[in-house]
C-alpha positions as CSV (number, residue, x, y, z in Angstrom):
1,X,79.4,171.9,120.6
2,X,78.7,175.7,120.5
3,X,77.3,177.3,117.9
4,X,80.0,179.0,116.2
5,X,81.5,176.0,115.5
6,X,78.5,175.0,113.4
7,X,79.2,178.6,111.9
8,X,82.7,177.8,110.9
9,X,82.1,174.2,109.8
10,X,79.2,176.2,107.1
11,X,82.2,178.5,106.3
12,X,84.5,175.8,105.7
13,X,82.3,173.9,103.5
14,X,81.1,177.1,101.0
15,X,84.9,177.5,101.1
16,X,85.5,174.1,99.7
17,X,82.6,173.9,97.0
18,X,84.2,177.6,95.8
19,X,87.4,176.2,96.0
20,X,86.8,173.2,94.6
21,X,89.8,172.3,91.6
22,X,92.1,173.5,94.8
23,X,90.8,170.8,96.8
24,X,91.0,168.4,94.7
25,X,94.2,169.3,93.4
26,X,95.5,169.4,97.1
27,X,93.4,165.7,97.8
28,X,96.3,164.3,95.3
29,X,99.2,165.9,96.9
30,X,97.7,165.1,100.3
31,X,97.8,160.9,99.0
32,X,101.4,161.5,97.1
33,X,103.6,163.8,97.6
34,X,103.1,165.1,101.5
35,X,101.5,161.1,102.2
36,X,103.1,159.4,105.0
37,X,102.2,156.2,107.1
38,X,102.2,156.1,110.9
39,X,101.0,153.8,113.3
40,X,97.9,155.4,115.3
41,X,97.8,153.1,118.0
42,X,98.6,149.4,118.9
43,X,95.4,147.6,120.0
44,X,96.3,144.3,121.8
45,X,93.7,141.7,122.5
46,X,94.3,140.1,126.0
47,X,92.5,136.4,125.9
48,X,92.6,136.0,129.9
49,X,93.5,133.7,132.6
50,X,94.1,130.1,131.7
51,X,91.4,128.8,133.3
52,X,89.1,130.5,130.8
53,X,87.5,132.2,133.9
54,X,88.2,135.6,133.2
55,X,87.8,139.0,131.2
56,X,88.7,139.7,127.6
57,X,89.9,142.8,127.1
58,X,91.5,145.3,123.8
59,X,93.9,147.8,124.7
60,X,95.5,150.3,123.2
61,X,99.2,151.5,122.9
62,X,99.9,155.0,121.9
63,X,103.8,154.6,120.1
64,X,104.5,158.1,120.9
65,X,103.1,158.8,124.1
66,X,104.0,155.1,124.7
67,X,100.8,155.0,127.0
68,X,98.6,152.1,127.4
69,X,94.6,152.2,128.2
70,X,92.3,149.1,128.1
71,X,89.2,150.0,125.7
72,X,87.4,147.5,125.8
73,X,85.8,144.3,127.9
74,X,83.9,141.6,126.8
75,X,82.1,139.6,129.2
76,X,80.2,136.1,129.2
77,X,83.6,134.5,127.2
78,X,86.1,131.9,128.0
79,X,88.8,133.4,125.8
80,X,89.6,135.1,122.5
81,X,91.1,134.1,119.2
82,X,91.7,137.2,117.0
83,X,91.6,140.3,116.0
84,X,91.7,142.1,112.5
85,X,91.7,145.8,111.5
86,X,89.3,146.8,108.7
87,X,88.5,150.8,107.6
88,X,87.5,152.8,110.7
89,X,85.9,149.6,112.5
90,X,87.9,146.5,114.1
91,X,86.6,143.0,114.9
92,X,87.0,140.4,118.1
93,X,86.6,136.7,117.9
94,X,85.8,136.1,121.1
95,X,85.1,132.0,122.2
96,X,80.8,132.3,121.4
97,X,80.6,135.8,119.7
98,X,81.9,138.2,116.8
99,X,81.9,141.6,117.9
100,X,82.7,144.8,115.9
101,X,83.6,148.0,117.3
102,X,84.7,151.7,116.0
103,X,87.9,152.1,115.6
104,X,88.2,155.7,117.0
105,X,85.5,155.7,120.0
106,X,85.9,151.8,120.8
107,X,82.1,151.7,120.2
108,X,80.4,148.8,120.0
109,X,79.0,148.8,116.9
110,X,77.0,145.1,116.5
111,X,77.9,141.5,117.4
112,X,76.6,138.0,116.5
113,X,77.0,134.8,118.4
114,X,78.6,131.7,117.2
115,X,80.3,129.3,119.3
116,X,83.9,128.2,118.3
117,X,84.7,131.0,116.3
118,X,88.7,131.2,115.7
119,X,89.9,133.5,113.1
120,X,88.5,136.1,111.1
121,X,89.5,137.5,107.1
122,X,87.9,140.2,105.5
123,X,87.0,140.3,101.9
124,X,85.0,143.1,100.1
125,X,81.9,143.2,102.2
126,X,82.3,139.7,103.0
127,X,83.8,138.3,106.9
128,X,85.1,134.8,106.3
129,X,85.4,132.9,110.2
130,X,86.9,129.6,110.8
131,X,85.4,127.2,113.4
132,X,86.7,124.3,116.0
133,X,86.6,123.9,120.1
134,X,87.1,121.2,122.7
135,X,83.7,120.2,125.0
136,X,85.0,121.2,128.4
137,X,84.0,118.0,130.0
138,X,84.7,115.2,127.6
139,X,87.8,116.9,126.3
140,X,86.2,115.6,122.2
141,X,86.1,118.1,119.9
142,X,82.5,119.5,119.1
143,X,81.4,118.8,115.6
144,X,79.8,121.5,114.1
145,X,77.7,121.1,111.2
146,X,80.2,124.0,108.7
147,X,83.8,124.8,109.7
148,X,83.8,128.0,107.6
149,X,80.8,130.7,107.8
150,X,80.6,134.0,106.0
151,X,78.6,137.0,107.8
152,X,78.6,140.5,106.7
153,X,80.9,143.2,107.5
154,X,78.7,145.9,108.1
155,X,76.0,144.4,110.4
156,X,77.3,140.8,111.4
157,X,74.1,139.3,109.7
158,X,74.9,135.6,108.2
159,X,75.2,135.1,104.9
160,X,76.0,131.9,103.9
161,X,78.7,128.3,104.8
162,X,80.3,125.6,103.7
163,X,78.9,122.4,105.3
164,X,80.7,119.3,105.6
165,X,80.0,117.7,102.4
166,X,80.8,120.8,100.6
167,X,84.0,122.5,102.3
168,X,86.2,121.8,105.2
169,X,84.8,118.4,107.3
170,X,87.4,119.0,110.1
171,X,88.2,121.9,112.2
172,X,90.3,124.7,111.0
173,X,92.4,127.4,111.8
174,X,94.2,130.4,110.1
175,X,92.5,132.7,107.1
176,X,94.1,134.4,104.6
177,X,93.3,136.6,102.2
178,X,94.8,137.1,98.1
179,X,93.2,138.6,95.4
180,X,89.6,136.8,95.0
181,X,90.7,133.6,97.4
182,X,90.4,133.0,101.2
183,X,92.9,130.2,101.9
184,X,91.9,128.0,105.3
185,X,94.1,126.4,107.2
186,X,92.6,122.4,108.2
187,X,94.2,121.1,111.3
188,X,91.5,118.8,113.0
189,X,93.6,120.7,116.0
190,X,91.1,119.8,118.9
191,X,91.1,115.6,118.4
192,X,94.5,114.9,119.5
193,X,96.6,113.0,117.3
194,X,94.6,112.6,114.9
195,X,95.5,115.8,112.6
196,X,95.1,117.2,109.3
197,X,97.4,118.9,107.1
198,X,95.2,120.7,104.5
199,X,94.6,124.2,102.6
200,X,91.3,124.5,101.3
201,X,90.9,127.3,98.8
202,X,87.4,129.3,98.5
203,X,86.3,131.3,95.5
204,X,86.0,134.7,97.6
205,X,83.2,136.1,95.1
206,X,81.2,132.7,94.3
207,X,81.7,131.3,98.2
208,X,82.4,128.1,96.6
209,X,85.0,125.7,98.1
210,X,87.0,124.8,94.6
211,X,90.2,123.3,96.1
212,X,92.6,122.2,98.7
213,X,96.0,121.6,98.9
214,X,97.7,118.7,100.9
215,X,100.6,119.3,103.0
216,X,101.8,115.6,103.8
217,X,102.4,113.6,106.5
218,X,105.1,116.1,108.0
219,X,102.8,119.3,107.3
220,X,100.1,118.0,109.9
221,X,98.5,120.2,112.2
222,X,99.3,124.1,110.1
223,X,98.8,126.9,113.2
224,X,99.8,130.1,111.3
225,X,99.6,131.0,107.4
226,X,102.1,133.6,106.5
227,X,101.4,135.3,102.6
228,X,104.5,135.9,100.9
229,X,105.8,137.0,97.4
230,X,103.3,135.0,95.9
231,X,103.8,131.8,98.2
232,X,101.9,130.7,101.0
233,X,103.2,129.7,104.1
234,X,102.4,127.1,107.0
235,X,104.0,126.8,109.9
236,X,102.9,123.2,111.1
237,X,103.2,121.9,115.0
238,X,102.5,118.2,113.8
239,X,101.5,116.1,116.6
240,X,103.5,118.8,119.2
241,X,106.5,116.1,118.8
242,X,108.0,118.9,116.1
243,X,107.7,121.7,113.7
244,X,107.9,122.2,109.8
245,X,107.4,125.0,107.4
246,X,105.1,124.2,104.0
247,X,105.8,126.2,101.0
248,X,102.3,126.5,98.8
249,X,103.7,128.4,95.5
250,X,100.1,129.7,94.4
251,X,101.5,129.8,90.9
252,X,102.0,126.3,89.9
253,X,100.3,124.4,93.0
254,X,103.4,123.4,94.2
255,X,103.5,122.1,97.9
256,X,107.1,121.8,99.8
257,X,107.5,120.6,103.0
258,X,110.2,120.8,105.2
259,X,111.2,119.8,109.3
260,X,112.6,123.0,111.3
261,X,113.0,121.2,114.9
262,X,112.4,118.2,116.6
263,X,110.6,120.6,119.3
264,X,107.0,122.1,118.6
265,X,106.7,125.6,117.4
266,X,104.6,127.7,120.3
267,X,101.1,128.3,119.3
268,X,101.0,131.7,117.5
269,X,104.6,132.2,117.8
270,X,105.5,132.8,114.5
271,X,105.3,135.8,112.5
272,X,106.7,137.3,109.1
273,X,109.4,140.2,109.2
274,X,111.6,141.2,106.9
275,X,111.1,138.5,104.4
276,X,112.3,135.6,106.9
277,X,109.7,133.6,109.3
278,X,110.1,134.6,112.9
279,X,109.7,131.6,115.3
280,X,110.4,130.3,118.3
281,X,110.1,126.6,119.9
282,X,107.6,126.0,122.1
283,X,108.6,126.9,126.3
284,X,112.0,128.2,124.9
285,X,113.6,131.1,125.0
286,X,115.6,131.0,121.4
287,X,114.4,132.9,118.6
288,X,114.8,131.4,115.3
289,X,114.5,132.8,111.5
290,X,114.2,130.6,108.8
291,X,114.9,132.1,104.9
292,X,111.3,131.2,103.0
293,X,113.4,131.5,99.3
294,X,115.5,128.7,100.8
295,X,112.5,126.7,101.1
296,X,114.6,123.1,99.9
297,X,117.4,123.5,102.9
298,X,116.7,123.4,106.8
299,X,118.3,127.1,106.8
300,X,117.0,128.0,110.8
301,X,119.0,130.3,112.4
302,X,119.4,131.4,115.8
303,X,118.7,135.0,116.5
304,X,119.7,135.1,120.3
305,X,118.0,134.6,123.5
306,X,114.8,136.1,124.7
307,X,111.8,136.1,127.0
308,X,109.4,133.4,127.0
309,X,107.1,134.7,124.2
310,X,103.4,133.8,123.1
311,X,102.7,136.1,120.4
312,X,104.7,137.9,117.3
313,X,104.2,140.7,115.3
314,X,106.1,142.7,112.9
315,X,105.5,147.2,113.2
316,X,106.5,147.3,109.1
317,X,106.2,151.2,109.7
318,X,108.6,151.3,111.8
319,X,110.6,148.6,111.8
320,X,109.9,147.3,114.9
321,X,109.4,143.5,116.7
322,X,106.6,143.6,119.0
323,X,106.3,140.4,121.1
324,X,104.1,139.4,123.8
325,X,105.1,137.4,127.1
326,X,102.6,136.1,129.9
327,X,102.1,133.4,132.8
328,X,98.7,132.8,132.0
329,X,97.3,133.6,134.9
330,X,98.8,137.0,136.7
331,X,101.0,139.2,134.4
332,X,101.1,140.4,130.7
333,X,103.6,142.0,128.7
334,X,104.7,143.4,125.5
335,X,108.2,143.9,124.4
336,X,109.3,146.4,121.7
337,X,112.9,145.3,119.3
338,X,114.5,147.7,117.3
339,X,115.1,146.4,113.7
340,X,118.5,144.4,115.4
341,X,116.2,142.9,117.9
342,X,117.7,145.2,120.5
343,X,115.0,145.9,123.5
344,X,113.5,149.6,123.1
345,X,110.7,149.0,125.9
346,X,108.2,147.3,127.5
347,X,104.8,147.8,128.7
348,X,102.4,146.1,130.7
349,X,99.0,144.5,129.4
350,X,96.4,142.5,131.2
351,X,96.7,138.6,131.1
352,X,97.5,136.7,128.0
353,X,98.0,139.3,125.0
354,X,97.5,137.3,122.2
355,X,96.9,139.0,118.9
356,X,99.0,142.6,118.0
357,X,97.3,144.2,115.5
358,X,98.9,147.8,114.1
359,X,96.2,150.6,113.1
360,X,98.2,152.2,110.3
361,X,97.0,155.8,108.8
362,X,98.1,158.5,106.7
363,X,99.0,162.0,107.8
364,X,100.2,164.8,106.0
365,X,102.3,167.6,107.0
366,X,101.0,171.0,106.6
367,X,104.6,172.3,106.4
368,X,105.4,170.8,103.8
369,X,102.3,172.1,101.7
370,X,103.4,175.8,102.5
371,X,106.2,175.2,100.4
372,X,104.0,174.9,97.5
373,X,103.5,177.6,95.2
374,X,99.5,177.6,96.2
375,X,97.9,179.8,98.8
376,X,95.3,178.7,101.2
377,X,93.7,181.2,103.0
378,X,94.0,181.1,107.1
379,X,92.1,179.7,109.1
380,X,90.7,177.0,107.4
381,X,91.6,173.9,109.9
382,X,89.6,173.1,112.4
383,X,90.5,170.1,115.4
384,X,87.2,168.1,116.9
385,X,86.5,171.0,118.9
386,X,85.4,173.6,116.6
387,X,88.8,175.4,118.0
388,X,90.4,177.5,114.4
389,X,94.0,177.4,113.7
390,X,96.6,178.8,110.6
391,X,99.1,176.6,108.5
392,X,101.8,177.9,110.9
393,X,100.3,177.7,113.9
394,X,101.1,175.3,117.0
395,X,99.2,172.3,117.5
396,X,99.2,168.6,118.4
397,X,99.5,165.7,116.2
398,X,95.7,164.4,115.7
399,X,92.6,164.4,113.9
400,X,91.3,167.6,112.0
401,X,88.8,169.3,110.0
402,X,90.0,170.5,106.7
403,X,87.8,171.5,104.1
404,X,85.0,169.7,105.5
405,X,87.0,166.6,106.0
406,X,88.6,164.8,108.6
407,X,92.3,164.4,108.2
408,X,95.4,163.1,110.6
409,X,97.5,166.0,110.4
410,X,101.2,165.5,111.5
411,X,103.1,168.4,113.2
């Protein structure tokens, strides 16, 4: 940095103090009026080769650009289980580790290790992981000691878990969560044919394990917990010989259950979009919808004929379908539906993408401000390399300086 930019950024913030009502008057038309969601980037989390011999790896996908870069690798890891946007950081679950990095510079920020880490749910400053493997050799699942374990958000340091006697006392799965809960998915997935079909509920403030709800015989084995209008979801792959869907209405405590196919639902091949569950059967190509306020009636439909998927995800932005496909061992792929499930585009990814995760911001259009009846005096934007510009000016969608604060900017 040279240093007139130093210069300008002084400027810029004597500007704001003097100007201060303005800004903050502008602040509240910036998140109203002139506010507008748009995806940043894509970041995909690529679990590797079958075998569990080979690299992890993020990458990102530009939407607009529609360019794709791999930002990071993590060595010295078998596979990974999930990924989960949180304020300007993002966080792996990667086979023996947690790892955090910046959202922006793909930093590594800090990481813990913890074997058998699966999924990860953020709340307040608190990072909620469930817990279960396989031993490589015996093919028995490892005990562990806690199934759940809390660490904190901003430096990975443990806090606290719930052993055996007091939480979970079999492997689990999926995390959501809602208001001041985490809900956990039990499955006991890793000792075949012999698993569970809980909910446990955890006081999110206290840590406390307070509850659980049991999904009956046909609700065994829960993969994926979908959160909607007030009503948990679980879609359950039973002892792989079939699927179901179990409606949890957090209200009353009610627990439905209800079979969708004779076949199992693919691991992670289930999603929410549009207010119907996304699914599709496990090494076929059908996809499926099934109509959650319709909970009482086997109401699956087909949606048509597709690739091979592994993983789901709904853009809500955009209204787009991402979905991933793979061999497990040579190729990787996502494919991008328009809201009729018509193909837009596909790009390639290393092997196995698992988890798409959407990094959603706000811009704000500067054209739209001129239109106001307020006058900013020009130039008072700055981009990340000290370069000036006016309201009208050309420049590129991105990240700016204005009044002394970063902003995404829109055209």
């Amino acid at each position: 940095m040279d240093i007139h930019f130093y210069q300008k950024l002084k400027l810029t913030i004597k500007f704001n103090f003097m100007k201060n009502n303005l800004f903050l008057f502008l602040a509240f038309l910036f998140s109203t009026t002139f506010a507008q969601n748009h995806v940043h980037q894509v970041l995909i989390l690529n679990e590797g080769f079958y075998s569990y011999d080979s690299l992890v790896t993020v990458g990102s996908y530009d939407p607009v650009s529609e360019v794709y870069n791999t930002v990071v690798e993590i060595d010295s890891s078998r596979f990974a289980t999930d990924l989960i946007i949180d304020s300007t950081f993002f966080y792996v679950a990667a086979d023996n580790k947690i790892l955090k990095y910046d959202l922006n510079s793909y930093e590594l920020i800090a990481q813990v290790a913890i074997e058998g880490v699966r999924k990860l749910a953020i709340h307040d400053n608190n990072l909620f992981i469930s817990r279960g493997d396989l031993d490589p050799l015996t093919y028995e699942p490892i005990k562990y000691n806690s199934y759940v374990q809390v660490y904190d958000k901003s430096d990975l340091t443990f806090i606290s878990e719930l052993d055996t006697i007091n939480g979970p006392k079999v492997s689990t799965e999926s995390l959501i969560v809602n208001e001041d809960f985490v809900y956990v998915g039990i499955n006991n997935g890793f000792e075949y044919l012999n698993y569970e079909g809980i909910v446990g509920v955890i006081d999110a403030n206290s840590l406390n394990y307070i509850s659980e709800f049991d999904l009956g015989d046909n609700g065994k084995n829960p993969d994926n917990m979908i959160l909607y209008d007030n009503n948990l979801y679980t879609v359950n792959i039973k002892n792989f010989d079939g699927s179901s869907i179990s409606q949890i209405n957090l209200e009353t405590g009610t627990v439905v259950t209800k079979n969708i196919s004779g076949v199992t639902v693919g691991c992670g091949t289930s999603c929410l979009r549009s207010g119907k569950i996304i699914y599709q059967l496990d090494g076929d190509s059908l996809l499926f919808q099934w109509d959650p306020t319709l909970v009482g009636e086997d109401n699956s439909s087909e949606i048509g004929l597709f690739d091979k998927f592994y993983h789901l995800a709904e853009d809500k932005t955009n209204n787009k379908f991402y979905a991933s496909s793979t061999d497990y061992t040579s190729f990787g792929k996502i494919h991008i539906y328009d809201e009729n499930y018509n193909l837009e585009s596909t790009f390639t990814t290393e092997i196995s993408p698992g988890t798409i995760v959407f990094d959603v911001r706000q811009s704000v259009s500067l054209k739209e401000l001129v239109n106001t009846n307020f006058t900013i005096e020009s130039p008072y934007i700055y981009d990340l390399l000290g370069r000036a510009y006016g309201i009208n000016d050309d420049r590129p969608a991105g990240l700016y300086i204005v009044n002394g604060k970063k902003v995404y900017l829109s055209e």
